[in-house]
C-alpha positions in Angstrom: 64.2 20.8 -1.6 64.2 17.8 -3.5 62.0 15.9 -0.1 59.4 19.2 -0.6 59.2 18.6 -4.3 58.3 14.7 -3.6 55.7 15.7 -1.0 54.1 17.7 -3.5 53.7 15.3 -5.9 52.8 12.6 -3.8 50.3 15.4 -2.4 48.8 15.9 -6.0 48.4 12.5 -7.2 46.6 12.3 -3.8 43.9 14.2 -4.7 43.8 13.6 -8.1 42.9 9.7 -7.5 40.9 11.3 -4.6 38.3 14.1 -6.5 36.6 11.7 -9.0 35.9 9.5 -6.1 34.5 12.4 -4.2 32.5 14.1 -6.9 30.7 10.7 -8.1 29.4 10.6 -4.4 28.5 13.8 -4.1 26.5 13.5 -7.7 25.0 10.0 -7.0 22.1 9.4 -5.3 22.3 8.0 -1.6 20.2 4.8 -2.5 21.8 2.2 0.0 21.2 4.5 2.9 18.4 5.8 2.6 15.1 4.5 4.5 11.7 6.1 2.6 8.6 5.9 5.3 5.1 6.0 4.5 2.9 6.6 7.1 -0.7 5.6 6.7 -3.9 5.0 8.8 -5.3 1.8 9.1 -8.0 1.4 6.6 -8.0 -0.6 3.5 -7.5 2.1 0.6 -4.9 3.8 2.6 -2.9 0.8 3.4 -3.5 -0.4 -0.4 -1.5 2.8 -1.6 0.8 2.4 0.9 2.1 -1.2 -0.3 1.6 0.2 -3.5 4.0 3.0 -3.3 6.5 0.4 -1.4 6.4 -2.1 -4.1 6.9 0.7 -6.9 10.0 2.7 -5.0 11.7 -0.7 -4.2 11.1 -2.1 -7.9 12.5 1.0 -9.4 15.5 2.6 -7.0 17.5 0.7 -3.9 16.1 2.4 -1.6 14.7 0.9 1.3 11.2 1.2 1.9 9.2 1.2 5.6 5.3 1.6 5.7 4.5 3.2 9.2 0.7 1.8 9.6 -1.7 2.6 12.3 -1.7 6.0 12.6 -4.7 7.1 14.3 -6.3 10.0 12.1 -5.1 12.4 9.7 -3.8 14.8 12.2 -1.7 12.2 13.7 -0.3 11.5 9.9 0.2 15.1 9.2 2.0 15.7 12.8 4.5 12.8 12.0 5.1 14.3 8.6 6.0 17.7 9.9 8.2 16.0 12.5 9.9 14.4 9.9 9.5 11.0 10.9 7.5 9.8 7.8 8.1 10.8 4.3 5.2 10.2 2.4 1.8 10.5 3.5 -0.8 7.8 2.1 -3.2 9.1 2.1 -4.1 13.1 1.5 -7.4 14.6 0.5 -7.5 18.1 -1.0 -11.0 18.5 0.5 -10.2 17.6 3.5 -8.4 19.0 7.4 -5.2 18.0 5.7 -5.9 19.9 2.3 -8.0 23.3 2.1 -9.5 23.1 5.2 -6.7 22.9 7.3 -6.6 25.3 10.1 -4.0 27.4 8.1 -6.1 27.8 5.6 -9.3 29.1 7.2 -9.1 32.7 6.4 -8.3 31.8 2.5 -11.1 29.2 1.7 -14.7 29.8 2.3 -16.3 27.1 0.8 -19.7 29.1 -0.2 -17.8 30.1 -2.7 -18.0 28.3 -6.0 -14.2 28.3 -6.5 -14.2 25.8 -4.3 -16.2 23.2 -6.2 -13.3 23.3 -8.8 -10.9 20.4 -8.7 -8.4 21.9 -11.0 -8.6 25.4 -8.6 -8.5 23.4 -5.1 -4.8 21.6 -7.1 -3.4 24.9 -8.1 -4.3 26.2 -4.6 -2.2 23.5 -2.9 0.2 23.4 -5.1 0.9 27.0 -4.0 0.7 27.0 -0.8 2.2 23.7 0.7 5.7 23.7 -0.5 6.2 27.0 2.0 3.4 26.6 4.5 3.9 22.9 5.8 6.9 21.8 3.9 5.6 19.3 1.5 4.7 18.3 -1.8 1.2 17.3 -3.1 1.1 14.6 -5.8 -0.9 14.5 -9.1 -4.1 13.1 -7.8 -4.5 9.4 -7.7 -7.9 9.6 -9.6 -11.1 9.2 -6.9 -13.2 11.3 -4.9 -13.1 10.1 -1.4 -16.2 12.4 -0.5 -19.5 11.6 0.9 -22.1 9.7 -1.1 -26.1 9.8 -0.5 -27.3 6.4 -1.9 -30.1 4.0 -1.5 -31.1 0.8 -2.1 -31.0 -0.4 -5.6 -34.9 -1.5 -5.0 -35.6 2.1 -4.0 -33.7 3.9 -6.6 -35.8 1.7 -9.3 -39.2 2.4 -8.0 -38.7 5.7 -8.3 -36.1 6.4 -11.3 -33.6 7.9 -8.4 -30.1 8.7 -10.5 -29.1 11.9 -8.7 -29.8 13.7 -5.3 -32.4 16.0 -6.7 -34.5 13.3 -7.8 -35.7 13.3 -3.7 -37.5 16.7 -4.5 -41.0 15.6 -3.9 -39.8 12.5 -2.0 -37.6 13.4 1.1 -40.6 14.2 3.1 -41.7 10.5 3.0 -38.5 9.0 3.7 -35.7 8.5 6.3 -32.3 9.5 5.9 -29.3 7.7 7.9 -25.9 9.1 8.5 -22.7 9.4 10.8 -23.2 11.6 14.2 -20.8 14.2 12.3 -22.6 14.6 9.1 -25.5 16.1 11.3 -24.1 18.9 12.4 -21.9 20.1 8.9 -22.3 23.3 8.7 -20.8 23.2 5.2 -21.7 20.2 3.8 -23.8 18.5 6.0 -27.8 17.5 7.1 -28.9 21.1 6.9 -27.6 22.4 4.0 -28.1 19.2 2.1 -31.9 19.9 2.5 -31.6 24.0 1.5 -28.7 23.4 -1.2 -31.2 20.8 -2.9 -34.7 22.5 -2.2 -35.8 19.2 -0.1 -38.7 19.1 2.6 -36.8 17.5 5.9 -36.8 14.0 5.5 -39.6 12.0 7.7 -36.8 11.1 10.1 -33.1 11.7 10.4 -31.6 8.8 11.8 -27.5 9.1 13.7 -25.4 5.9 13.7 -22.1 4.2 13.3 -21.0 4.2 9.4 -20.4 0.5 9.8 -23.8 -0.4 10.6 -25.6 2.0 7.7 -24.6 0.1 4.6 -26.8 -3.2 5.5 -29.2 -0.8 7.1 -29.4 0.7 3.4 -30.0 -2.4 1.9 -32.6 -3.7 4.1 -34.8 -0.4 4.4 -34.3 0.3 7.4 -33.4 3.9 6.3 -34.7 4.8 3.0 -31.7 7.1 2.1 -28.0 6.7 3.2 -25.4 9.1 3.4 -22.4 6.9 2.8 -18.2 7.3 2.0 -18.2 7.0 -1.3 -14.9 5.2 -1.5 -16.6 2.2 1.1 -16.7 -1.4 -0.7 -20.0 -2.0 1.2 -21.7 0.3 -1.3 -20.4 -2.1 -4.1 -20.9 -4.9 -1.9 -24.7 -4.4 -0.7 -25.3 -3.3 -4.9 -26.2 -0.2 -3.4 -27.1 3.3 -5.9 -25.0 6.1 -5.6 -27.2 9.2 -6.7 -24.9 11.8 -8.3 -24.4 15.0 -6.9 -25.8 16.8 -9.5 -25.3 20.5 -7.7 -22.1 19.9 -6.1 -22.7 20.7 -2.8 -19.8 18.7 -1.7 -16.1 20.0 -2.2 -13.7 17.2 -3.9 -12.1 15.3 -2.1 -9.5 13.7 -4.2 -6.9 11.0 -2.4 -3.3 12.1 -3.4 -0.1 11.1 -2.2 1.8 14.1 -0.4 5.7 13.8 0.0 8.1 16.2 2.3 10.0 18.7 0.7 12.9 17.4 2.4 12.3 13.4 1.3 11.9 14.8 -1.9 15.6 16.8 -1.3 17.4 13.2 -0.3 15.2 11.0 -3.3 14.0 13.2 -6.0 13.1 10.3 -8.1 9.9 9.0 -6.1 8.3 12.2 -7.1 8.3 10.5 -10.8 7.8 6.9 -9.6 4.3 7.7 -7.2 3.2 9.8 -10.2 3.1 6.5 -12.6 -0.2 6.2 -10.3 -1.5 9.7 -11.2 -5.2 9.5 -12.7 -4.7 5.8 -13.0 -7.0 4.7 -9.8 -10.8 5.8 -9.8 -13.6 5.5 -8.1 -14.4 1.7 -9.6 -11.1 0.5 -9.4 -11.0 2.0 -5.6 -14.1 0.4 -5.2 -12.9 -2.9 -6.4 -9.4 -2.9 -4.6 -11.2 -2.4 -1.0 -13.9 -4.9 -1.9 -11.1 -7.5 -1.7 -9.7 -6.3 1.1 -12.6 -5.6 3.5 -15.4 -8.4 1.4 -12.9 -10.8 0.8 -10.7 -10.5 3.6 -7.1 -10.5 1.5 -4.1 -9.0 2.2 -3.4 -5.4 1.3 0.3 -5.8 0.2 -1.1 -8.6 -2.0 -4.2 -6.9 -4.1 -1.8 -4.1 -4.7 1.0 -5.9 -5.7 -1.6 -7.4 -8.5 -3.5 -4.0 -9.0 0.6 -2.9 -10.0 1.3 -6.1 -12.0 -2.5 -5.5 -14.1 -1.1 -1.7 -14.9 2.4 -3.2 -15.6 4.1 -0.9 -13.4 6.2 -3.7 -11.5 9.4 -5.0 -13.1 8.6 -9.0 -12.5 
């Protein structure tokens, strides 16, 4: 009797030295262990989040941070996402396959509407809908609008006062237009309805090539009128004019960060550290940041790391 009585004390002091240790892990966050990947494609504003979302999760939490680059189109991102093998996705746009158009989506948006047109809408939409649909979280929008951009030279827009698209009423039958082989047939957004959504004559000549060559064939006048990215340091680098679209025919496409439900399960606090970025990022500073990158040939780790160190984000 007096061996059971022992056992049982020992038994209870056991666990009494034992439960603290075992709640405190339970309630404290796995930081040591746990590996957060972004997965990004390989172009300058999307790699420029990327390190910036690296540099502000290591600088704030001890978690350890891996950038998966070179993924080969959205879909790819999105796949790896869904598969679990990235975290975060850098980047998102709500206007685009991996935001209200996405196949899922197809009998809830019909962009004729004007619904559609509305930022604030398009957020509450996906907001709504992702959590349950695809299993992931859409950040407070960064603060540009990746969408497409008609521009001209700045000699052009001069000699004939041109500030917003339907300042080519009158005009588009006299010029040439150059775009991507995609933007011609849009059915949406693209060639077609650009000329009936703005009430323009068809444009003297439409013109298909690569985007890469369009920006210096912009500024030389080799196509009077370009239909850019709007995002694309070449426009701020050939002092190219962005005209406004002043009847919104095209839906926004605003670059967010987009987070797993389950990354957000294991590391709640990223959700709070990415949105330090929220708003903070448009279309100049976007602008600027892949200027560097793509005009002046530095490193994407280190313009963000100074972009983060300018807002004061970063610790030292």
């Amino acid at each position: 009797m007096k061996n059971n009585k022992k056992h049982f004390a020992l038994t209870i002091l056991t666990l009494i030295l034992l439960v603290p240790g075992l709640l405190f892990s339970a309630c404290t966050p796995r930081d040591k262990d746990t590996t957060i990947k972004i997965g990004a494609q390989n172009y300058a504003e999307v790699m420029l989040m990327a390190h910036a979302a690296q540099a502000l999760i290591e600088d704030q939490t001890d978690y350890k941070v891996e950038i998966v680059p070179r993924l080969g189109s959205i879909l790819v991102l999105e796949q790896a996402m869904q598969a679990n093998e990235v975290d975060i996705a850098s980047l998102f746009f709500t206007g685009g396959v991996s935001g209200i158009l996405h196949p899922d989506y197809a009998d809830m948006v019909d962009l004729r509407e004007e619904k559609w047109r509305d930022p604030d809408y398009i957020w509450e939409f996906l907001q709504e809908k992702e959590p349950e649909t695809h299993g992931r979280v859409w950040l407070s929008p960064l603060g540009w609008n990746n969408t497409y951009a008609v521009t001209v030279s700045r000699q052009l827009a001069e000699e004939y006062n041109l500030e917003k698209i339907s300042d080519l009423q009158g005009l588009s039958q006299d010029l040439t237009i150059g775009m991507d082989d995609a933007y011609l047939e849009r059915e949406i957004d693209g060639y077609y309805p650009l000329l009936e959504f703005y009430e323009l004559e068809p444009f003297k000549k439409p013109v298909s090539m690569q985007i890469n060559l369009l920006y210096k064939a912009i500024q030389e006048r080799q196509v009077d009128v370009g239909v850019a990215y709007s995002s694309d340091a070449r426009i701020f680098a050939y002092d190219l004019v962005w005209l406004e679209d002043d009847r919104n025919l095209y839906p926004p496409f605003h670059a967010a960060y987009c987070v797993t439900t389950e990354a957000l399960e294991r590391a709640p606090e990223i959700k709070e550290i990415l949105e330090q970025l929220s708003g903070k990022v448009d279309i100049d500073t976007i602008l600027r940041l892949n200027y560097e990158v793509d005009i002046n040939d530095r490193e994407e780790e280190e313009v963000a790391i100074e972009f983060l160190q300018e807002l004061g984000l970063l610790s030292s």
